[in-house]
C-alpha positions as CSV (number, residue, x, y, z in Angstrom):
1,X,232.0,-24.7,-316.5
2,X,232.2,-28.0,-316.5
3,X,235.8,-28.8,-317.2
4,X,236.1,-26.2,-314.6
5,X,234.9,-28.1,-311.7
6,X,236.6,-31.6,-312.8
7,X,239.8,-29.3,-313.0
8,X,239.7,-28.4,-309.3
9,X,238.4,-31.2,-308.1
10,X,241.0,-33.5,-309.5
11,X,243.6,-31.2,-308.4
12,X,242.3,-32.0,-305.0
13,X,241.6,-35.7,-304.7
14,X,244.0,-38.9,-304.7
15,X,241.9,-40.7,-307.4
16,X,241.1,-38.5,-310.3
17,X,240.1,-41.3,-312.2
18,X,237.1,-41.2,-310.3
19,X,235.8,-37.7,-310.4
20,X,232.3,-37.6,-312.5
21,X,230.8,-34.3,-313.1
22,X,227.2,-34.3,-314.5
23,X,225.3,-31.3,-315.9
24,X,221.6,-30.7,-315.5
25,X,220.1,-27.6,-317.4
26,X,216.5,-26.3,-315.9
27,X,216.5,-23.1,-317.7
28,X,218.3,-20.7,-316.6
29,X,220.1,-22.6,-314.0
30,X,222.5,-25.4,-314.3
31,X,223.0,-27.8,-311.5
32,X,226.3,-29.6,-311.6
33,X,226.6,-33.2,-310.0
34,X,230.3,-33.6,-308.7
35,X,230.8,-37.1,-307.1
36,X,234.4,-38.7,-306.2
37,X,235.8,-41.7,-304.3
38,X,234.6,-42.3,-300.9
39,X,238.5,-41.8,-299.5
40,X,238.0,-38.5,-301.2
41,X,234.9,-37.0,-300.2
42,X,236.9,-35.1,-297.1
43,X,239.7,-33.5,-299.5
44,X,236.7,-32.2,-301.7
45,X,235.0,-30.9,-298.8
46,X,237.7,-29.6,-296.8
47,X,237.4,-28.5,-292.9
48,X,234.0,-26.8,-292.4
49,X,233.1,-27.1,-296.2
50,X,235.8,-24.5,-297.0
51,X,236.9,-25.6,-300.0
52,X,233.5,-26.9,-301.5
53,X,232.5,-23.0,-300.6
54,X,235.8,-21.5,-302.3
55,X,235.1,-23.8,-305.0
56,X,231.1,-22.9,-305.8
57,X,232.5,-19.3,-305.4
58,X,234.9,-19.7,-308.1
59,X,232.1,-21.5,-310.4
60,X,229.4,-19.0,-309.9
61,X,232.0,-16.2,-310.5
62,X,232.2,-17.5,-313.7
63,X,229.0,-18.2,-314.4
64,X,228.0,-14.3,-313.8
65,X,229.5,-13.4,-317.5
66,X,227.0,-15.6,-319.0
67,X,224.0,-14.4,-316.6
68,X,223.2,-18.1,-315.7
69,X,222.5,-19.1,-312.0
70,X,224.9,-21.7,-311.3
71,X,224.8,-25.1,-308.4
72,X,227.1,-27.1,-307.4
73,X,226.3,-30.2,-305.5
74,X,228.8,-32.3,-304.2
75,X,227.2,-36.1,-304.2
């Protein structure tokens, strides 16, 4: 999951040197800690928070074959 979510994110950012994804496990939910450059923040998000939508959708779709609740906070 989360060479998932450093996949799309650096796919999406200018600096993908500086895309950091930490994992937190509290049972059976894992929180997952994205944080990028500054200049960045905008291309991760997207207009109206599309893309940080599409891309927890994408993450929690995978997370449903291995029944675990799955968050995705963008820092």
């Amino acid at each position: 999951m989360k060479e998932l979510i450093e996949l799309i994110a650096k796919s999406l950012v200018d600096n993908p040197d500086m895309v950091v994804v930490k994992e937190k496990n509290d049972g059976k939910t894992v929180v997952y800690e994205l944080s990028v450059a500054d200049d960045d923040m905008g291309k991760v998000i997207g207009k109206q928070g599309r893309i940080a939508k599409a891309m927890r959708t994408v993450v929690k779709a995978a997370a449903a074959r291995e029944y675990k609740k799955v968050i995705v906070d963008i820092i």
